[in-house]
C-alpha positions in Angstrom: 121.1 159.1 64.7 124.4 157.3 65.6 126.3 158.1 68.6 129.9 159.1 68.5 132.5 157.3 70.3 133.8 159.4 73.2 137.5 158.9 71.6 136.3 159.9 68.5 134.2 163.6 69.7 137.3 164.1 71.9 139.6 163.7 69.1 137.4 166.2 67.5 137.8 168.8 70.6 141.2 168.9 71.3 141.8 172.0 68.6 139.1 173.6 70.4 140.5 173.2 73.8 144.0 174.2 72.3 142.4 177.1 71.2 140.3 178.3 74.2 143.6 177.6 76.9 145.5 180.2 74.1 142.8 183.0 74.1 142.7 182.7 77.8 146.0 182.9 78.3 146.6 185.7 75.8 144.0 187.4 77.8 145.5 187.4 81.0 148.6 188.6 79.4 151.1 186.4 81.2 152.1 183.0 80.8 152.4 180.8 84.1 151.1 177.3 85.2 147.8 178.2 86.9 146.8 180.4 84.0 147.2 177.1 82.3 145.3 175.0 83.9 142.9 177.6 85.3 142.6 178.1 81.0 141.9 174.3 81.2 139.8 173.8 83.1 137.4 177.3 81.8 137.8 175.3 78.4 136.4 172.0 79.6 134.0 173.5 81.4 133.1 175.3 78.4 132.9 172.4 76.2 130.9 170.2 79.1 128.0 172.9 79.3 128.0 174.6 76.3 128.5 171.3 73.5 128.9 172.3 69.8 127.5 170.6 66.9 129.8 168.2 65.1 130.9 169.8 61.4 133.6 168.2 61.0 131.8 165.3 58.7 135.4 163.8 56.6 136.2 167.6 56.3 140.1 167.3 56.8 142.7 170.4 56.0 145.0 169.8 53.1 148.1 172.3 53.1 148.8 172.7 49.4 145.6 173.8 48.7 144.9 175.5 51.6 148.4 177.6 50.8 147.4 177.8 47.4 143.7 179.5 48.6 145.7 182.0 50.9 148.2 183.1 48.2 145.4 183.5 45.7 142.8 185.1 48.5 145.6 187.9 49.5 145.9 188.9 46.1 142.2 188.8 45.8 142.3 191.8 49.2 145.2 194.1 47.7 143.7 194.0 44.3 140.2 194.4 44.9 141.2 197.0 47.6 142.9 198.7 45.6 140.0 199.0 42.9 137.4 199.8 45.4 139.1 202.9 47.1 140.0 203.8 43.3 136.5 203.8 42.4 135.4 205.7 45.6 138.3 208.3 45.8 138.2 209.3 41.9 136.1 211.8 40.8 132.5 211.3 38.9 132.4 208.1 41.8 131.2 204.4 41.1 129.3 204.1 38.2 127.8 200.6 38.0 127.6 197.9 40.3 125.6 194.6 40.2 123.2 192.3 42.4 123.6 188.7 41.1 122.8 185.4 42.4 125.7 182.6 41.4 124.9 178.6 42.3 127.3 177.2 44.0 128.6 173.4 44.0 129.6 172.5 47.4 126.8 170.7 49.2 128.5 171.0 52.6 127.7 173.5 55.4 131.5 174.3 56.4 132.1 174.7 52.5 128.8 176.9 51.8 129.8 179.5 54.9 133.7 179.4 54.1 132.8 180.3 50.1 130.3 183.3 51.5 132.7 184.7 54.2 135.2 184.8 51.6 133.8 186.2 49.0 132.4 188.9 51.6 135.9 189.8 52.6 137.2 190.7 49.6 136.1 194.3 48.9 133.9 194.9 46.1 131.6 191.8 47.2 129.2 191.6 49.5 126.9 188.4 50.2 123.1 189.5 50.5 121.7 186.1 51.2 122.9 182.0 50.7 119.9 180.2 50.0 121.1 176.5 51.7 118.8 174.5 50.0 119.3 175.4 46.7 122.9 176.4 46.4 122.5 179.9 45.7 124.8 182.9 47.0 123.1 186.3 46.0 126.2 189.0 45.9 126.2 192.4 45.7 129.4 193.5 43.1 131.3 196.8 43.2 132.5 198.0 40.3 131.2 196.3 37.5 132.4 197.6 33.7 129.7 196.2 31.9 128.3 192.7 31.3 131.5 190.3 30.4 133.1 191.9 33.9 129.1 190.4 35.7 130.5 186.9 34.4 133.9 187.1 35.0 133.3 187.7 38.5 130.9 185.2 38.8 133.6 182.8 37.8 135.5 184.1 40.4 133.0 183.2 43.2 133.8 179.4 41.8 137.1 179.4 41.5 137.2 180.7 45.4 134.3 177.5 45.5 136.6 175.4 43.8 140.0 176.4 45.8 138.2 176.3 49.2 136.7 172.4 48.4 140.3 171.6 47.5 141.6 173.0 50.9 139.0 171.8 53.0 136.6 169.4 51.3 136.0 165.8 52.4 137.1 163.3 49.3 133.6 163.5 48.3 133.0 167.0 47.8 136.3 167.0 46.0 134.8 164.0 43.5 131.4 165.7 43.7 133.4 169.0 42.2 135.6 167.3 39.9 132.5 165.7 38.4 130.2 168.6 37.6 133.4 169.8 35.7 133.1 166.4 33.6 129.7 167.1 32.8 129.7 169.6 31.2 129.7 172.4 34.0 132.7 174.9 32.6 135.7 175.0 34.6 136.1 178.1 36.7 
C-alpha cells in the first residue's frame, strides 16, 4: 500500500470541499461570510473525521465526451419515457419484457456504478444486480418487441459503457476499450 502525498489527497478534496461549503450554504438560504466559513469549516471537519476512499485512480473528466454522453443520455430519458408511459397508458398493457444479463468492459469501479446508475435511469431498465468480479450487469427491460429488440438494447447498455469510458475513463480504460473492439468484440 503506498501513501499519498498530502498535496496530492488535498488536490483530490478540494471539489469535495467546494461542494459541501455550496450545499451548506444553499441550505441556510442566504449567502454571507460566516455562513462561508462556518460551511468551511463543517466541510473540513467532515473530511478530517469522516475520510473517503480515493476513486479517483487516473479517472479525469473530458468535456466532449462527457457533452456528447449528456446529449445522447437526454434523448435516451424523453424517448424511453415516452415508450414506457405509452406501453403502460395504452390499452391491452405491456406485453413482454425481458431479464438479461449483458458483460460489460470497463474494469473500473467509478465506470461499473456510472454504467449501472445510468442505465437504471433511463425508464424501461432497471439493474437487478452488477456482478464486480465478473463484469456482468443483470437488467430488467420494459418493453421488449421480440428478440432482435433483446439485442439491440443490449447494445445500448455498451454504447452507454462505451460513451461513459470516453467521458470519464483513465487513458487505460480508454485503450482497454478501444482494444476489445480490435479483437474482434463488435462495436456497440
Amino acid at each position: 500500500m503506498t501513501v499519498e502525498p498530502a498535496a496530492t489527497r488535498l488536490r483530490h478534496q478540494v471539489p469535495l470541499v467546494v461542494w459541501l461549503v455550496l450545499v451548506w450554504m444553499l441550505l441556510w438560504g442566504t449567502w454571507s461570510w460566516a455562513n462561508l466559513l462556518s460551511g468551511l469549516l463543517v466541510a473540513l471537519t467532515v473530511l478530517i473525521l469522516l475520510p473517503l476512499p480515493h476513486v479517483i485512480d487516473g479517472t479525469r473528466v473530458r468535456p466532449v465526451p462527457l457533452l456528447v454522453f449528456l446529449g445522447h443520455f437526454v434523448v435516451d430519458l424523453f424517448t424511453s419515457g415516452a415508450e414506457v408511459a405509452w406501453q403502460a397508458l395504452r390499452p391491452g398493457g405491456v406485453h413482454r419484457t425481458a431479464i438479461v444479463q449483458v458483460q460489460l468492459r470497463a474494469d473500473s469501479d467509478l465506470l461499473l456504478t456510472l454504467v449501472a446508475e445510468a442505465t437504471s435511469l433511463v425508464p424501461g431498465s432497471l439493474v437487478l444486480d452488477l456482478d464486480r468480479e465478473h463484469r456482468v450487469i443483470t437488467l430488467h427491460l420494459l418493453p421488449v418487441r421480440d428478440l432482435a429488440d433483446v439485442e439491440r438494447k443490449k447494445a445500448h447498455v455498451l454504447v452507454v459503457e462505451r460513451r461513459l469510458v470516453r467521458a470519464f475513463g483513465s487513458a487505460a480504460d480508454v485503450a482497454a476499450l478501444e482494444g476489445t473492439r480490435r479483437e474482434g468484440v463488435p462495436a456497440p
